[in-house]
C-alpha positions as CSV (number, residue, x, y, z in Angstrom):
1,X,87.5,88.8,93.7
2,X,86.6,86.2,96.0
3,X,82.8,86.2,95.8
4,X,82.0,83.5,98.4
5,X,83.8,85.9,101.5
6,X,81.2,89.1,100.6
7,X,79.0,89.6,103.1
8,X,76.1,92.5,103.9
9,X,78.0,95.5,105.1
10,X,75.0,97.1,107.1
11,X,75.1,95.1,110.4
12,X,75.5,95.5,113.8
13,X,78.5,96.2,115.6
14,X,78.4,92.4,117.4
15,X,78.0,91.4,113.5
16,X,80.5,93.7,112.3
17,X,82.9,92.0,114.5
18,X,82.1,88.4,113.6
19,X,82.7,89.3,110.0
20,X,86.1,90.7,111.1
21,X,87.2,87.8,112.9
22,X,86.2,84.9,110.3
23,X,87.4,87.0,107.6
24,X,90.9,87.5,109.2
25,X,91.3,83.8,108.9
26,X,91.9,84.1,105.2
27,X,94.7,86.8,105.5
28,X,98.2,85.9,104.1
29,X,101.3,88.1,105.5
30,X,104.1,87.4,102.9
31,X,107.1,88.7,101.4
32,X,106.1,91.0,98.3
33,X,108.0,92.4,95.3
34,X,107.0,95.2,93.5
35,X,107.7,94.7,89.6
36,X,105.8,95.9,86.6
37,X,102.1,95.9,87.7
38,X,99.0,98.2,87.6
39,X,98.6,99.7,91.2
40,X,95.5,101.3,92.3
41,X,95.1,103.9,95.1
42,X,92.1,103.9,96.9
43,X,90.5,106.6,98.9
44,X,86.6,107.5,100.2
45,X,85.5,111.6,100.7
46,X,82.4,112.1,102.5
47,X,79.7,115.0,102.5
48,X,78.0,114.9,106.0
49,X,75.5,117.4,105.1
50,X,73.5,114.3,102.6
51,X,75.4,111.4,104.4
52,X,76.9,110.5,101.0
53,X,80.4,108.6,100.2
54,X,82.2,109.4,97.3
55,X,84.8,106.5,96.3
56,X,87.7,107.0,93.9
57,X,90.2,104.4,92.5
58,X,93.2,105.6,90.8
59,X,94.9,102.8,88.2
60,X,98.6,103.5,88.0
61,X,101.1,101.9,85.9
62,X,104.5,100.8,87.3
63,X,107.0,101.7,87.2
64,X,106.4,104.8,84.9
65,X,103.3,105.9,87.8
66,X,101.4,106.8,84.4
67,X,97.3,107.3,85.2
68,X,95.7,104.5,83.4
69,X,92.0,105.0,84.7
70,X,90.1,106.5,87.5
71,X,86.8,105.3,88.6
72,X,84.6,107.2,91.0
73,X,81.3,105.9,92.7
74,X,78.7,108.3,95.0
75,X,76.3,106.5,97.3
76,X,74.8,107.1,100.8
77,X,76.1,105.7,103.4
78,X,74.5,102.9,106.0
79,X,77.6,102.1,108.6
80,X,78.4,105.1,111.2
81,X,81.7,106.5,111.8
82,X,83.5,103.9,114.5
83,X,87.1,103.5,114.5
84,X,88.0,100.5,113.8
85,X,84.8,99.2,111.1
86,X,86.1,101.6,108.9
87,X,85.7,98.9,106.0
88,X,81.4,98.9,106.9
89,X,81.7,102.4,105.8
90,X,83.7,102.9,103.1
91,X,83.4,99.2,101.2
92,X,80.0,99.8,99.1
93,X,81.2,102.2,97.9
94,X,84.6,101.0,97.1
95,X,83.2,97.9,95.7
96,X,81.0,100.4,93.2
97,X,83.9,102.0,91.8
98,X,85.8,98.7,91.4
99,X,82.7,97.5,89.4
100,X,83.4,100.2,87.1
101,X,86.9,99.7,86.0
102,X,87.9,98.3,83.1
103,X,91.7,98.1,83.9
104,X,92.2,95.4,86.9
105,X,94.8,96.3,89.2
106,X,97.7,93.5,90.8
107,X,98.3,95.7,93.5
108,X,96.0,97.9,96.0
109,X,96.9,101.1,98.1
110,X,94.4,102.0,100.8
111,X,93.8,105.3,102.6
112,X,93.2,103.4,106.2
113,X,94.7,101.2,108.0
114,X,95.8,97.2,107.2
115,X,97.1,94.7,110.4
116,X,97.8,98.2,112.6
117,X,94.4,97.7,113.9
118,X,93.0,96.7,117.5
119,X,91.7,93.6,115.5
120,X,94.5,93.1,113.0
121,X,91.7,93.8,110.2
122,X,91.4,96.9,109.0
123,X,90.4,98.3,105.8
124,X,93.1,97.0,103.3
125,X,93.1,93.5,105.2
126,X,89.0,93.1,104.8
127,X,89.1,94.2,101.0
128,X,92.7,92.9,100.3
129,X,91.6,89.7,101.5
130,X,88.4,90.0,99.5
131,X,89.5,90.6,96.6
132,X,92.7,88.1,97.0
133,X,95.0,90.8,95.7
134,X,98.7,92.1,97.7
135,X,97.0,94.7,99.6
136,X,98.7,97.9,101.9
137,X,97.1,100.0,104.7
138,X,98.5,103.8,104.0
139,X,97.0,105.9,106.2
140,X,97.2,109.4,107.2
141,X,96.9,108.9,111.2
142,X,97.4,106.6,113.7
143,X,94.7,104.4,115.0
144,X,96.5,101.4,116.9
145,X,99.7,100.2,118.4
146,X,103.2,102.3,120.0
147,X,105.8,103.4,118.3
148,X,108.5,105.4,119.1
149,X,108.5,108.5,116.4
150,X,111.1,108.2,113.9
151,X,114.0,110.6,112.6
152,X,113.1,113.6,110.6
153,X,114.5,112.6,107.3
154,X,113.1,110.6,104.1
155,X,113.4,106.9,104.3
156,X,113.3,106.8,108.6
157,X,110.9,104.8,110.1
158,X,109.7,103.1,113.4
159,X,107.8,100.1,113.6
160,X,104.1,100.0,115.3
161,X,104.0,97.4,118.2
162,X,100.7,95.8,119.7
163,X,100.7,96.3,123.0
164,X,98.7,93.0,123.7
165,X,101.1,90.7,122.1
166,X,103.6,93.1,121.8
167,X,104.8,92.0,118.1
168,X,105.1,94.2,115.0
169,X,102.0,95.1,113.1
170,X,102.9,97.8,111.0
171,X,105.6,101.1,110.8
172,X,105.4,104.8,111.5
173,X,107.0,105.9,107.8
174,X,108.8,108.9,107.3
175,X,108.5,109.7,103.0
176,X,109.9,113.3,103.3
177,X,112.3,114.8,105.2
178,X,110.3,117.2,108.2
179,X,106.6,116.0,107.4
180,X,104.2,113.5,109.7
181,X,104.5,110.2,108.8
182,X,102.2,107.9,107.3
183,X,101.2,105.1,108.9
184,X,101.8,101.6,107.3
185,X,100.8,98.4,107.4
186,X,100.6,94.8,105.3
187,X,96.7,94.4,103.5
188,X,97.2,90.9,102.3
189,X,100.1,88.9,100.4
190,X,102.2,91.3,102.1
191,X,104.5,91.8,105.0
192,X,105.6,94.6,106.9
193,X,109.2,95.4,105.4
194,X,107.4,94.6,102.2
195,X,104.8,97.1,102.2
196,X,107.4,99.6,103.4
197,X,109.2,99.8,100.8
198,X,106.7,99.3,98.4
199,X,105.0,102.8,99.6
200,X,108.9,104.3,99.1
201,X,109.1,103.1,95.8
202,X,105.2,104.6,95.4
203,X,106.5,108.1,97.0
204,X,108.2,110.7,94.7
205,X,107.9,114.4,95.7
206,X,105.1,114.5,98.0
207,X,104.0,113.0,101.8
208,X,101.6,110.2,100.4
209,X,102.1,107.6,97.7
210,X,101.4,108.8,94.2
211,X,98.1,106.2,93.8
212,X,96.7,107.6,97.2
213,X,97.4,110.9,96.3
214,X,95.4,110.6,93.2
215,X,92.6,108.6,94.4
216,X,92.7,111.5,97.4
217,X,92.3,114.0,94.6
218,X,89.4,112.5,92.4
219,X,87.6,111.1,95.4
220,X,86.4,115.0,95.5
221,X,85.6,114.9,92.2
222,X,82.5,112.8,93.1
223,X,80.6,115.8,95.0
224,X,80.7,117.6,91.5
225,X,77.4,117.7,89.6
């Protein structure tokens, strides 16, 4: 982890935004390979009724996609809902769970969003970049960008264009034949095609990634007493 780039997560928006922007200076969009490594899926569950997070990070082993640990942390939560400071939100809490874990990942999943953000900084970029690890935005909808939806069958997908610069930032990803895609996009050490087939080789029988869909799972596990 690169200590010196953590910041407070409970600012202001104008703050919020300032973080963003310097952070975004120390992303790195690069080809990737996925070999043997320990991947972790990471995903955040929420219980409005006590304003609570509930983080879970699922350690995978590939290529066998073998659970090798799952770490959960509860906290409350200080950042509102906005889209697009997702990372405020969720991080803390993240950061709890990753404090936990005894087996390091090489490579991290996210349940949000990466570049395909109105900043080109979402959640996997800010925590990719903080922890200095090949990062990938996963997410379950789409927050930013056009694309033009792709065929209906496994392995089709579209890329996401920014309408202000009008360049790629990400791809609408089809991992089953007839389901909604997931939305894709580079975290850090990582470029577009890269992290595309990275989630394929991640995806077996089901719409999300393996690591997400774990984390997904156990993420619930933190509102059990």
């Amino acid at each position: 982890m690169n200590d010196r780039l953590l910041h407070k997560w409970d600012v202001d928006l104008n703050e919020a935004r300032k973080i963003q922007e310097r952070l975004s200076k120390h992303l790195v969009l690069e080809p990737y390979t996925l070999g043997k490594c320990m991947v972790a899926g990471i995903d955040v569950s929420f219980r409005k009724s006590t304003q609570e997070a509930s983080a879970a990070i699922a350690v995978m082993s590939y290529p066998q996609l073998r659970i090798i640990e799952i770490s959960i942390a509860r906290m409350k939560m200080t950042f509102p809902y906005i889209p697009g400071y997702l990372a405020f939100r969720e991080a803390p809490a993240i950061l709890e769970a990753w404090a936990k874990l005894k087996t390091k990942p090489n490579l991290l999943v996210f349940d949000g969003q990466g570049l395909a953000h109105p900043r080109r900084f979402g959640l996997a970029c800010h925590l990719g970049v903080i922890f200095d690890l090949p990062a990938i935005g996963c997410a379950k909808s789409h927050l930013y960008g056009d694309f033009v939806e792709p065929a209906q069958e496994k392995g089709a997908y579209s890329h996401i264009i920014d309408p202000a610069k009008q360049d790629k930032i990400g791809a609408a990803v089809r991992t089953r034949n007839n389901v909604s895609c997931v939305y894709i996009s580079p975290g850090n050490h990582m470029d577009i095609e890269s992290a595309v087939r990275t989630i394929f080789s991640l995806t077996h029988r089901y719409r999300l990634p393996e690591p997400i869909r774990y984390a997904h799972k156990y993420s619930g596990k933190g509102w059990e007493e």
